[in-house]
Structures are given as structure tokens and as C-alpha cells.
One Martini backbone bead per residue (centre of mass of N, CA, C, O) as a GRO file, in nm:
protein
  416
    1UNK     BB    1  15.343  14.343  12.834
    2UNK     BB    2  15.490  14.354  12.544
    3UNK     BB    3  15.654  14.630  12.371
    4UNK     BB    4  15.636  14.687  11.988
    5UNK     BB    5  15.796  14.852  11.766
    6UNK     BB    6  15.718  14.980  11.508
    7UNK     BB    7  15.754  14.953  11.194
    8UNK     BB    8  15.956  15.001  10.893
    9UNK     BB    9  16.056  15.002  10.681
   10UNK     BB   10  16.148  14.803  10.397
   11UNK     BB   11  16.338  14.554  10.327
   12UNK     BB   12  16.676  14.644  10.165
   13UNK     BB   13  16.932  14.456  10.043
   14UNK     BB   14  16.976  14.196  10.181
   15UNK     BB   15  17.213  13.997  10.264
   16UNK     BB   16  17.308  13.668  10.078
   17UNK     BB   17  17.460  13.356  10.132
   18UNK     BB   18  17.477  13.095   9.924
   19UNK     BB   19  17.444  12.724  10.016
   20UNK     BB   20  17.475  12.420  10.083
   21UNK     BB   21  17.328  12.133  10.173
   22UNK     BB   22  17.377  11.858  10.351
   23UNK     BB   23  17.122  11.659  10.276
   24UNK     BB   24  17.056  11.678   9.992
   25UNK     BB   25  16.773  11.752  10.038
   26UNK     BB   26  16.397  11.745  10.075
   27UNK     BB   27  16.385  11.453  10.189
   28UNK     BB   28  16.576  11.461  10.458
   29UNK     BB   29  16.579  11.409  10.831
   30UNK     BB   30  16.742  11.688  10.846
   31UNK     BB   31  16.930  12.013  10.834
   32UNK     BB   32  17.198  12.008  10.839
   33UNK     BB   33  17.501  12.099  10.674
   34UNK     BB   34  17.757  12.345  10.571
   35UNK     BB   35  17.841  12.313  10.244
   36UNK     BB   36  18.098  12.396   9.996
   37UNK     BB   37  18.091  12.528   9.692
   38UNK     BB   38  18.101  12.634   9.357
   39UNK     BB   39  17.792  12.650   9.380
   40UNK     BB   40  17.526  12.750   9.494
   41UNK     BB   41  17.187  12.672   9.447
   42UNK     BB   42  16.876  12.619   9.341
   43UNK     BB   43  16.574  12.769   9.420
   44UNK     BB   44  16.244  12.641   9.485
   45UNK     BB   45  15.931  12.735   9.588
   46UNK     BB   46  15.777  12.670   9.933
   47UNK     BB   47  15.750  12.852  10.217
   48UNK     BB   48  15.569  12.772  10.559
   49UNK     BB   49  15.533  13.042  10.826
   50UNK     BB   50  15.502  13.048  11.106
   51UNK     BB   51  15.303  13.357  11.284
   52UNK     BB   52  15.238  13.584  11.501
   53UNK     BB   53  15.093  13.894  11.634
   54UNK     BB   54  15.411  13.984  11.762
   55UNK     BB   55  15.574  13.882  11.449
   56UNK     BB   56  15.505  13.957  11.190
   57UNK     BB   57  15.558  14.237  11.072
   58UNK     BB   58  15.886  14.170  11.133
   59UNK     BB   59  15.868  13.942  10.872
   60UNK     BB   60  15.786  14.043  10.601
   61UNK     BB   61  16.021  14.169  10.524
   62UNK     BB   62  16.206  13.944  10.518
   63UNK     BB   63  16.047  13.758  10.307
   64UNK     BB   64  16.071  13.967  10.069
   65UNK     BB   65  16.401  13.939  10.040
   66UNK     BB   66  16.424  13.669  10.009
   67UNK     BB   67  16.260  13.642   9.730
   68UNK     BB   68  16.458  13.841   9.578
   69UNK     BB   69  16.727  13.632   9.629
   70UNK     BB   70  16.591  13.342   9.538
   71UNK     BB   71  16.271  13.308   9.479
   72UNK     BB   72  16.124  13.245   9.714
   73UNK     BB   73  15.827  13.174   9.896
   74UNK     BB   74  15.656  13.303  10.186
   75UNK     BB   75  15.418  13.175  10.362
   76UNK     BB   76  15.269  13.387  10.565
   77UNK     BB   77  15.095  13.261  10.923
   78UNK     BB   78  14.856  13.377  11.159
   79UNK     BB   79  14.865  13.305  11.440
   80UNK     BB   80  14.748  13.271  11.801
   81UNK     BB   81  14.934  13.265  12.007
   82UNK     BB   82  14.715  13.057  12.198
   83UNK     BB   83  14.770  12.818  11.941
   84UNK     BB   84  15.001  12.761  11.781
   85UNK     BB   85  15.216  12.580  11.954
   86UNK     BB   86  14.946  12.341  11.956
   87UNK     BB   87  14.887  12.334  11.633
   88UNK     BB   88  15.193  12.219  11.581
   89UNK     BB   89  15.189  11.974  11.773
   90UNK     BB   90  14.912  11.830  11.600
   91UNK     BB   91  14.987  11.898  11.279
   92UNK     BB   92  15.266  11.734  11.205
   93UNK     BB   93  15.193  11.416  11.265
   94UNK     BB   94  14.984  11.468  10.980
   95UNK     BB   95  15.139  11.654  10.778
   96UNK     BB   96  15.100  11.920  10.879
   97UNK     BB   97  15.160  12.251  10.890
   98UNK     BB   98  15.473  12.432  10.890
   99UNK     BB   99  15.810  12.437  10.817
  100UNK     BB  100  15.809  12.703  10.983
  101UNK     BB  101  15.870  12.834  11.327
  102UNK     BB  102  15.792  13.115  11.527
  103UNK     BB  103  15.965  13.164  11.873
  104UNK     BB  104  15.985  13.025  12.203
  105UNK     BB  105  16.242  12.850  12.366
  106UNK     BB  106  15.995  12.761  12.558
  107UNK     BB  107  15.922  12.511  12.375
  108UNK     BB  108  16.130  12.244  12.296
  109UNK     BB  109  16.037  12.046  12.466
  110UNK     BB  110  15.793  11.971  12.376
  111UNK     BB  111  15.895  11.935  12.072
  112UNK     BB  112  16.070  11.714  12.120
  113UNK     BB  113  15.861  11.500  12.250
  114UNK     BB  114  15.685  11.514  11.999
  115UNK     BB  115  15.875  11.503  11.715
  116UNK     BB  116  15.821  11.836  11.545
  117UNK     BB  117  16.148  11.869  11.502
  118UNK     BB  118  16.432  11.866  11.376
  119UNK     BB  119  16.748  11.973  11.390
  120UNK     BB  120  17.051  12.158  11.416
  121UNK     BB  121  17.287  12.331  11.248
  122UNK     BB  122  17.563  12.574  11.277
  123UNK     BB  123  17.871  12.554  11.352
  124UNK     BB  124  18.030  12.794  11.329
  125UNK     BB  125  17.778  13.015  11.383
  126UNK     BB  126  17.748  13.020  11.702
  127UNK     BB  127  17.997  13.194  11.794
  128UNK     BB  128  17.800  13.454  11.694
  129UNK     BB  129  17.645  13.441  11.957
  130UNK     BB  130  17.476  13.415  12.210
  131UNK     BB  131  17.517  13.155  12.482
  132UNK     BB  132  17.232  13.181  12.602
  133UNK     BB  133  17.075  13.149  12.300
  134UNK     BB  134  17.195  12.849  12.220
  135UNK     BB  135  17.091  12.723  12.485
  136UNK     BB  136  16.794  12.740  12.450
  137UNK     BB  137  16.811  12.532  12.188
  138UNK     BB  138  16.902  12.321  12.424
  139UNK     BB  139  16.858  11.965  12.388
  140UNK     BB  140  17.031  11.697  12.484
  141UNK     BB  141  17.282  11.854  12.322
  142UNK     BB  142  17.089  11.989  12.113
  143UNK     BB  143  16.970  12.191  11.815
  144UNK     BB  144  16.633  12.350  11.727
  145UNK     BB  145  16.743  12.640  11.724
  146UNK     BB  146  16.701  13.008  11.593
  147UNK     BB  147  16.827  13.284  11.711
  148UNK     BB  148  16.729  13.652  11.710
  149UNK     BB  149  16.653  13.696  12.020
  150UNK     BB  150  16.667  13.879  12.318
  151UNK     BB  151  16.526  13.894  12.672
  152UNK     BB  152  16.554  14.072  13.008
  153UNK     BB  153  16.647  14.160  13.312
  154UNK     BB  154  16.700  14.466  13.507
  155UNK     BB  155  16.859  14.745  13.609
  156UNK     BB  156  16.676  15.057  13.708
  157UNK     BB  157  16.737  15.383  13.684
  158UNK     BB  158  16.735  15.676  13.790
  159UNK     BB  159  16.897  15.971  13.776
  160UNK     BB  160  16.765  16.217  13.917
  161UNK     BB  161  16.854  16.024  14.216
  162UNK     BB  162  17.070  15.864  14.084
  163UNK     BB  163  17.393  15.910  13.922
  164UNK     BB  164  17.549  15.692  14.108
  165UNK     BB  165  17.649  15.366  14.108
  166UNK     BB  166  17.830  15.181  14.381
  167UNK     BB  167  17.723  14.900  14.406
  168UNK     BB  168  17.805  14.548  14.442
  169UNK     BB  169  17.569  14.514  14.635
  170UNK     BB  170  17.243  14.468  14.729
  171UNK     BB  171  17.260  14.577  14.991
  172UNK     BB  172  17.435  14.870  14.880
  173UNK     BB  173  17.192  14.953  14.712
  174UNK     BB  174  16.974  14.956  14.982
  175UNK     BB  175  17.127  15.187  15.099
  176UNK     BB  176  17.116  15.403  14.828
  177UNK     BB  177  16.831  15.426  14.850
  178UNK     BB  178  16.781  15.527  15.113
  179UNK     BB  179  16.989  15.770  15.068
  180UNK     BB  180  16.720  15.928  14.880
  181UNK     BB  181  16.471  15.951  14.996
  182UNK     BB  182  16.226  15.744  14.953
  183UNK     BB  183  15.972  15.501  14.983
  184UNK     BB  184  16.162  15.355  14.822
  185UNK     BB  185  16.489  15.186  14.735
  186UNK     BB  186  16.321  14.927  14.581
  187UNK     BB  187  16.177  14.737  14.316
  188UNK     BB  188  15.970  14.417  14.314
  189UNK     BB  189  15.771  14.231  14.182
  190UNK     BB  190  15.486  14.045  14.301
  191UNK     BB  191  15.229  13.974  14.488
  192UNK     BB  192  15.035  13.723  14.576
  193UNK     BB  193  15.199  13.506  14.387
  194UNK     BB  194  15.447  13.601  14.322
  195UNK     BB  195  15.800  13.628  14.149
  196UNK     BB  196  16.044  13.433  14.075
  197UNK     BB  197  16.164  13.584  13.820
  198UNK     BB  198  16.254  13.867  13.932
  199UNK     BB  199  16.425  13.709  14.185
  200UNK     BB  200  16.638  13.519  14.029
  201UNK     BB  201  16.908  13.679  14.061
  202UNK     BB  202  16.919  13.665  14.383
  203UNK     BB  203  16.910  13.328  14.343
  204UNK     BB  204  17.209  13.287  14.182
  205UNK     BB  205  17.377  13.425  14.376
  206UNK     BB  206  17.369  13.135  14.564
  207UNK     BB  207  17.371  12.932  14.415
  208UNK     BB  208  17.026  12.808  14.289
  209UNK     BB  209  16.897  12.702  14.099
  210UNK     BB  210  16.597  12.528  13.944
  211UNK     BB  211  16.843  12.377  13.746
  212UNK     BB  212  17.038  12.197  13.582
  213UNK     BB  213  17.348  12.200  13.401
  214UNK     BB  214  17.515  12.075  13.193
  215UNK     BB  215  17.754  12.084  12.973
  216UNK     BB  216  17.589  12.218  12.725
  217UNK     BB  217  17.313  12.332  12.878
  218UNK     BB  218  17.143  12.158  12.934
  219UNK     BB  219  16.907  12.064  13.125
  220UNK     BB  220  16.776  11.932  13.346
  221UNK     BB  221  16.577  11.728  13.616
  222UNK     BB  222  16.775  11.847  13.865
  223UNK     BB  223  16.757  12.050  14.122
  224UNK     BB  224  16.922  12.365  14.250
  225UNK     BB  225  16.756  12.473  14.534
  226UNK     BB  226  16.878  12.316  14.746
  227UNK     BB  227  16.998  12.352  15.019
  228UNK     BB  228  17.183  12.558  15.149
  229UNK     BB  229  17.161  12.779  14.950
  230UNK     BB  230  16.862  12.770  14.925
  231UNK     BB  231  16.828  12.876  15.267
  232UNK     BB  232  17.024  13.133  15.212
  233UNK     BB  233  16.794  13.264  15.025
  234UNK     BB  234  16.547  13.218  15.228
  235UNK     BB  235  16.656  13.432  15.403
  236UNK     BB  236  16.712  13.677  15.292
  237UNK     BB  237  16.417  13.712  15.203
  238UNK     BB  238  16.303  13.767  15.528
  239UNK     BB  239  16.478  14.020  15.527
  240UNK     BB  240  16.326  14.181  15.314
  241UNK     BB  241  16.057  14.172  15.455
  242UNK     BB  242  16.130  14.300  15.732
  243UNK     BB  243  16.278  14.573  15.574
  244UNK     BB  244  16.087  14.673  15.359
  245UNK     BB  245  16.215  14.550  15.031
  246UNK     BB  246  15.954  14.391  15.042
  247UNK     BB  247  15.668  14.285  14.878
  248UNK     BB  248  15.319  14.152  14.797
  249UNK     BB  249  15.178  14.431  14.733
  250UNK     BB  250  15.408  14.484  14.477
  251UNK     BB  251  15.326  14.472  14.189
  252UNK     BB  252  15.368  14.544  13.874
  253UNK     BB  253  15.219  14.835  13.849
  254UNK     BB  254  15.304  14.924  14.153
  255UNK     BB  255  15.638  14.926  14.046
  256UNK     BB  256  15.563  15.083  13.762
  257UNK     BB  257  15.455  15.379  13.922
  258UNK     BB  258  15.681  15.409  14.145
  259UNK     BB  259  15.881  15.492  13.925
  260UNK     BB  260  15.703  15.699  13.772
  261UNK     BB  261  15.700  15.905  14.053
  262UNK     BB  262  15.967  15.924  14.235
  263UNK     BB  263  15.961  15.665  14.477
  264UNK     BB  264  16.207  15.541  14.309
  265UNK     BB  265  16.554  15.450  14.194
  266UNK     BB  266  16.448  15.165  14.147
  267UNK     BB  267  16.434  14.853  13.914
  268UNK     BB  268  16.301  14.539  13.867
  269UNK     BB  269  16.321  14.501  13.466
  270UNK     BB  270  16.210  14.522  13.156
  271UNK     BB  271  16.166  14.658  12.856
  272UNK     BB  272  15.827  14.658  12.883
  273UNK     BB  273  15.870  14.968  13.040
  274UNK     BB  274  16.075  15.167  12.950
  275UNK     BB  275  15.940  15.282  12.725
  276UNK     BB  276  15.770  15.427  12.904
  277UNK     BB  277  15.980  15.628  13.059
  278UNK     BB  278  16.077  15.770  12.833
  279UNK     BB  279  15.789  15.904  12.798
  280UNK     BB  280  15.792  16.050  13.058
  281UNK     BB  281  16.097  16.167  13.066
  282UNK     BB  282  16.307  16.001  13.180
  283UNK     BB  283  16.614  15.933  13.317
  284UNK     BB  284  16.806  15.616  13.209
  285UNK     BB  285  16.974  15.327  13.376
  286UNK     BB  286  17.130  15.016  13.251
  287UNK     BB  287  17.185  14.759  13.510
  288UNK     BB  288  17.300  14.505  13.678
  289UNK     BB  289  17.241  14.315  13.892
  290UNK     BB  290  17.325  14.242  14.222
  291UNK     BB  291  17.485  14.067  14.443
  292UNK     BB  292  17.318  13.872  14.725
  293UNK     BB  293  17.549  13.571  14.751
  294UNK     BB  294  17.852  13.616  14.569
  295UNK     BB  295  17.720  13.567  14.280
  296UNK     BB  296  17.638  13.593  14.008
  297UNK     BB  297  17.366  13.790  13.867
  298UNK     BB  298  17.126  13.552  13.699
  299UNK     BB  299  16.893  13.621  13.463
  300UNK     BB  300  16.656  13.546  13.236
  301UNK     BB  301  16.641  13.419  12.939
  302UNK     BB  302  16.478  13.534  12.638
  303UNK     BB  303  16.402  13.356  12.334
  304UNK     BB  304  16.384  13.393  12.002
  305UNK     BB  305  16.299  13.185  11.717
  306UNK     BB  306  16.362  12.907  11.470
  307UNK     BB  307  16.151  12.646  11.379
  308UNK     BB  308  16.179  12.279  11.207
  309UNK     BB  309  15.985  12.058  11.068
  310UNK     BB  310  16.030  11.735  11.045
  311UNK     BB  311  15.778  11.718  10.798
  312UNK     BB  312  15.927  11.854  10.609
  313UNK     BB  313  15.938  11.906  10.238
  314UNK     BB  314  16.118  12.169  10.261
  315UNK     BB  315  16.444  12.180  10.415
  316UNK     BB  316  16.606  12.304  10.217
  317UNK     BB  317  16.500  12.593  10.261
  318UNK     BB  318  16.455  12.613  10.534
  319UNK     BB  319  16.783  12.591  10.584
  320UNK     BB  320  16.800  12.791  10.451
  321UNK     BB  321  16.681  13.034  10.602
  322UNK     BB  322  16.763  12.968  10.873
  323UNK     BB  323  17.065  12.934  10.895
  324UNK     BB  324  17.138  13.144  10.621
  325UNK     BB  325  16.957  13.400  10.716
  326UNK     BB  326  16.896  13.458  10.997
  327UNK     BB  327  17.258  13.441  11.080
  328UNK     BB  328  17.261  13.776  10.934
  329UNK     BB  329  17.312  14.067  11.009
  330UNK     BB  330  17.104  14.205  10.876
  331UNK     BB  331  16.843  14.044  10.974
  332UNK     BB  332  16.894  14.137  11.278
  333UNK     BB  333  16.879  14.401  11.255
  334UNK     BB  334  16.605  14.436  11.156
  335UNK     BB  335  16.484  14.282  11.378
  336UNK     BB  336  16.533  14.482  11.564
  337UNK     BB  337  16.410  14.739  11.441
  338UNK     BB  338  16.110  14.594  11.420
  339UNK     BB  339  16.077  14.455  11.731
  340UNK     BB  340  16.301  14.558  11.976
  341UNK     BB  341  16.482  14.381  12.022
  342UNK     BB  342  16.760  14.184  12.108
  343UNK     BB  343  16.967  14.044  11.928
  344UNK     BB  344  17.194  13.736  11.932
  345UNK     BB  345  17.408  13.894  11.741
  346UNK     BB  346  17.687  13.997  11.843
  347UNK     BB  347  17.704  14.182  11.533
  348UNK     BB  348  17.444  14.326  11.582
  349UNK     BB  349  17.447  14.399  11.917
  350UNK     BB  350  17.733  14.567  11.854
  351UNK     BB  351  17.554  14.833  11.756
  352UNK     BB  352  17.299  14.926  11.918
  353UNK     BB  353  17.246  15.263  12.020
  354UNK     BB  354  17.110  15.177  12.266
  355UNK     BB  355  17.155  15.207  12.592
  356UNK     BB  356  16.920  15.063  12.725
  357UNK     BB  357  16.958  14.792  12.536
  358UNK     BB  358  17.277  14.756  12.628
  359UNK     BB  359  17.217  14.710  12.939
  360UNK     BB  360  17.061  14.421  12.881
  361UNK     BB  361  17.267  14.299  12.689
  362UNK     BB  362  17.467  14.291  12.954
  363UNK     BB  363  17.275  14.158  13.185
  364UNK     BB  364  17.242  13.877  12.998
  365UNK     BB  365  17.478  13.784  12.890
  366UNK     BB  366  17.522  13.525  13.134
  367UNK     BB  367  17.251  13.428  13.163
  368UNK     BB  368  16.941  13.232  13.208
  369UNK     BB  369  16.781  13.038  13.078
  370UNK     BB  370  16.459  12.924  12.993
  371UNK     BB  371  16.314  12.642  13.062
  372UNK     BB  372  16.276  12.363  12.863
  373UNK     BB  373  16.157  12.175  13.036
  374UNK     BB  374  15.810  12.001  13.133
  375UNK     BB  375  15.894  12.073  13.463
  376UNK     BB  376  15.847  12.377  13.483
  377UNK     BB  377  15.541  12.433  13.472
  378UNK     BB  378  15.506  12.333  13.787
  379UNK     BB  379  15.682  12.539  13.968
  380UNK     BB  380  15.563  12.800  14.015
  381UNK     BB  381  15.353  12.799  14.224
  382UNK     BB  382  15.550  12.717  14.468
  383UNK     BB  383  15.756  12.937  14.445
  384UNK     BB  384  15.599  13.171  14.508
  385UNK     BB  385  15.457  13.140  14.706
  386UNK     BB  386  15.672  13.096  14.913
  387UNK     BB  387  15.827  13.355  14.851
  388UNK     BB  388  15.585  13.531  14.981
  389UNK     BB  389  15.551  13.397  15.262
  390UNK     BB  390  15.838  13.523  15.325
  391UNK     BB  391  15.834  13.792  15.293
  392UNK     BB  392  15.529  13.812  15.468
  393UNK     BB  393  15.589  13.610  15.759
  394UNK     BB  394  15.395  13.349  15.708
  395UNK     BB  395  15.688  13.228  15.744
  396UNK     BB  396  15.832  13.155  16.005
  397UNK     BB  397  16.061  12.922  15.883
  398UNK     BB  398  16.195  12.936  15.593
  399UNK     BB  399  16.375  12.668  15.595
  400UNK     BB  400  16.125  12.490  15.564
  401UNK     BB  401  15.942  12.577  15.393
  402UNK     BB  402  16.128  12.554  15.157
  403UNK     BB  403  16.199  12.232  15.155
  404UNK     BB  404  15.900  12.201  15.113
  405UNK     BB  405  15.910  12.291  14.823
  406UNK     BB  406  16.109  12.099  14.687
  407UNK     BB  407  15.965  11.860  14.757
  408UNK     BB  408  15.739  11.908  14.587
  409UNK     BB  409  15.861  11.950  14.306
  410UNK     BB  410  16.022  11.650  14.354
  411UNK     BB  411  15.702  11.521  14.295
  412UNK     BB  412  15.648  11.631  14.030
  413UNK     BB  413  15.884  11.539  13.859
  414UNK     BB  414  15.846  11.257  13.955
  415UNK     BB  415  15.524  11.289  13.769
  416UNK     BB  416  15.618  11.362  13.482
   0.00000   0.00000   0.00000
């Protein structure tokens, strides 16, 4: 479960600058480019927007905000979590749902398939972006979501167990483990059905990724992890469990509860545990994971962002708090001040003070967006289980395993 900083007082003075919206009305199919005017248009109605019980504290203060600078209300609506959206998915095409919902990027494909998301531009503002947010809401080449935060894993270091890490390579990082005398060396939690996502930068490091991405950054439904470089994965997978640097015995609680009781120097891990370590007085620093196979190791990034509903009828509106307010800098810094996420504007991300939260921000800064394409959700089973097969010697023969997993994955996207 991520964890999020309670909310902080209420924004005030959030800077906004309003222009035309190039659809030119509430009425058209687009979101439209941003284009300059002599005056900027008035602005009135009501804004209705999905958030779940895990964002919303952190929207309040911005709709009211927003609403002091427009005079527009934003009607914010509490969906649960395991609903919104399903819910936003079924009553969009029936002309109901909210003008836009705030969510995670690997919602994309499900909503462009639906065809209840609108096109966003975002125009000469992307390049103000992290490259990894604006990948994450694009389909097809095309731009669907606003984002506002990201989070990634990343190795996590107790500094007074280890005060410098010189390791270049995660071989070395795990030779730096044992020679500080720990239990663990280092820990990547797995468990009983395996853990693709934590071990995903050792795989990216072999040029395995497990789908390819186009020239735009859209995924494709192409696998990436087959083939030699994907065989000599897993082959490495099988040397650390065969040296007991990996193990499927060791779940999330107890690679985290490892850590805090200074049985290991290392973990790779998310912001959603940091929490607990400096509560507990820990001494930490956040740095990026060791290439394991050549290649920069390269964590899922997840972005956090805001799309808006094809069949929205204040379009207008909806594209003036989207484009034009969610992103500046003063609404993404309260953003993070209040829900603890990393920015995604990098003006806003290059202030942050917290050093932990800026080793995540290194540590990611070039990661892999967590695919949103229809084809992602059967492939975990499969990734997990055999990766925890191959670690734990099950799997007499890695590269044979392996190759039985790509097939199956195979034949899954193939009946997509």
C-alpha cells in the first residue's frame, strides 16, 4: 500500500494564466491546442471531476483555488478506488460519468479502447514534462492524459551499514552486501508467485524490456523479452538464487521488515516503505538499481495524471484546468506537497528538497512507463511465476522455462 503525507494547509495565490482553447467551444470533439489571444475568455459552468479516496484530499485544495482564479466550481466527486474506473468506463458512452477523472496511467489503453477519453495537446508544454510521464499517457502516438506525479522503485541504502556504495554493477553492489556482514546482501522481494515489477530493472539491463515501444514511446504489443538477451536473464536469475541472493521465501513484509532491523544494507523499493524507515530512524539514501546485464537498469515508472471524457460538454473548461492549470508549477509543487508523489514537471520536481524523494526522481528519471496496452494484464502470471520458478531451482533449466513463458505470453496477446 503507498503511503500518503497528510494534506497540508489550503493553496492559496496558486498563479494561473488563462488563453483560448483552440477548439473553440464547449461543443467540439477535441481538446485542442493552446492558442494566444489578445484577451483571454471568460470562463463559467461547472467543472464535474472523478477522484478516488486515495487523491482526493490532495484536489481539493486545487479546485478551490482554481475556482477563486476562473470563478469556474469543480464539482469533485469521491468514487472508490476499486470502481471509478469500471464506472467511468460503462457511463461515459451513455452521456454520464465526470468531465475528467484523475487516475494512473496504465488506465490508457483500457479508456482509448473504449473510446471515452478525449486527444490532449499539449503542444510546446510536454518538453516541460519528465520523458517517461508523457510517455506513459501516450497510445498510438497520441497524448491522452495529463500527468502530475510519478513513482518508481529504486535501491534503497541504510548508510550506516554501508556509507558508500562504489558498486558499478549489481555483482558488485552484491559483493558490497556480503562484505558488510548482513543476513542479505541485498533483498528484491518476491514470494510465493513472484515479483516481475521489483525485478523489472535487472531485466531491462539485458535489453529485455516486455514490450517494445515505438518511435513515440507507445508500447506496442510486440515482446521484448524473448530471444537471446531474455534467455541470458534468465540464466542470471538462476545464479542468484542458486547464491542465495534471491529467494521466493522473501515476500514484500519481509524484505521490508529485513531492512529495518539492519539484516541487510540494501533493498530495492518504492517510496511507500521509505516512510517507515526514516519513522524509524533510519539513516537513508535513495540511489539508482546496478546494471545486472550491460544496459542501464531501467524501473517501471507509474504516473498519476488527469484525463479528460470524449463526451464531455464543457470541453472548454475541462481543457482550461487540464492543460492550462494542472500544468504549472505552482499547482504540481502543492501536488506534491500534499499527496508526497514526485512531480512530473520537471520545474516543479527540480525544487523538491527531500533527498529521498530525489534519489526516486534520479532513479527514474529514464525508467520504463508500466504499459498501458489491454495486452499487460495476462502477462503477470505467467512473468512471476516462472521468474520465482527459476530463482528457487524449480526450473531445472532457466533458458527452457524461460522460453515456455514468452510462448505462453505469446499465445495470450495473440487471443487478446
Amino acid at each position: 500500500m503507498r503511503r500518503s503525507i497528510p494534506v497540508l494547509a489550503a493553496v492559496a495565490g496558486l498563479a494561473l494564466t488563462l488563453s483560448a482553447c483552440g477548439d473553440g467551444g464547449a461543443t467540439g470533439t477535441g481538446t485542442g491546442t493552446t492558442a494566444p489571444t489578445s484577451a483571454a475568455p471568460t470562463l463559467t459552468g461547472t467543472l464535474t471531476m472523478w477522484v478516488d479516496e486515495t487523491r482526493i484530499d490532495s484536489m481539493k485544495p486545487i479546485v478551490e483555488a482554481f475556482k477563486e482564479k476562473t470563478g469556474v466550481e469543480v464539482d469533485l466527486v469521491q468514487k472508490i478506488s476499486g470502481d471509478i474506473r469500471t464506472d467511468f468506463v460503462s457511463q461515459v458512452p451513455t452521456g454520464e460519468g465526470p468531465d475528467v477523472i484523475i487516475g494512473a496511467h496504465d488506465w490508457t489503453g483500457e479508456f482509448v479502447n473504449n473510446g471515452v477519453v478525449a486527444p490532449i495537446e499539449l503542444g510546446d508544454k510536454a518538453s516541460g514534462f519528465a520523458t517517461s510521464a508523457v510517455q506513459a499517457f501516450t497510445y498510438d502516438g497520441q497524448l491522452y492524459g495529463v500527468p502530475y506525479a510519478i513513482e518508481n522503485i529504486a535501491l534503497v541504502r541504510n548508510n550506516d551499514i554501508v556509507s558508500d556504495t562504489k558498486a558499478t554493477t549489481f555483482d558488485e553492489l552484491v559483493d558490497e552486501g556480503k562484505a558488510a556482514g548482513t543476513k542479505y546482501p541485498v533483498v528484491i522481494q518476491q514470494g510465493d508467485q513472484g515479483d516481475a515489477y521489483h525485478l523489472y530493472p535487472l531485466q531491462t539491463s539485458f535489453d529485455a524490456p516486455i514490450f517494445k515501444q515505438d518511435a513515440s514511446g507507445s508500447y506496442t504489443n510486440e515482446l521484448g523479452l524473448g530471444g537471446e538477451n531474455g534467455e541470458k536473464f534468465a540464466q542470471y536469475l538462476a545464479k542468484l538464487g542458486k547464491d542465495k541472493v534471491l529467494s521466493g521465501s522473501i515476500d514484500g513484509d519481509k524484505a521490508k521488515n529485513a531492512f529495518l532491523k539492519g539484516e541487510t544494507p540494501y533493498i530495492v523499493t518504492g517510496p511507500w516503505y521509505t516512510t517507515e524507515f526514516t519513522k524509524a530512524g533510519l539513516d537513508i539514501s535513495v540511489l539508482p538499481v546496478p546494471s545486472a546485464g550491460g544496459s542501464e537498469a531501467k524501473p517501471f515508472v507509474g504516473v498519476q495524471g488527469a484525463f479528460i471524457s470524449a463526451q464531455s460538454k464543457n470541453k472548454l473548461l475541462a481543457n482550461e484546468f487540464v492543460v492550462n492549470y494542472l500544468t504549472t508549477e505552482e499547482v504540481q509543487t502543492e501536488l506534491y506537497k500534499s499527496g508526497g508523489r514526485l512531480p512530473a514537471l520537471t520545474a516543479a520536481a527540480d525544487k523538491v528538497d527531500d533527498e529521498v524523494l530525489k534519489g526516486f526522481l534520479a532513479a527514474g528519471a529514464t525508467g520504463a512507463p508500466m504499459p498501458s496496452i489491454p495486452e499487460m494484464g495476462a502477462m503477470w502470471a505467467f512473468w512471476g511465476t516462472t521468474q520465482v520458478q527459476i530463482i528457487n531451482g524449480q526450473a531445472k533449466d532457466p533458458v527452457a522455462a524461460w522460453d515456455k513463458m514468452v510462448d505462453n505470453m505469446q499465445k495470450a496477446v495473440d487471443e487478446s
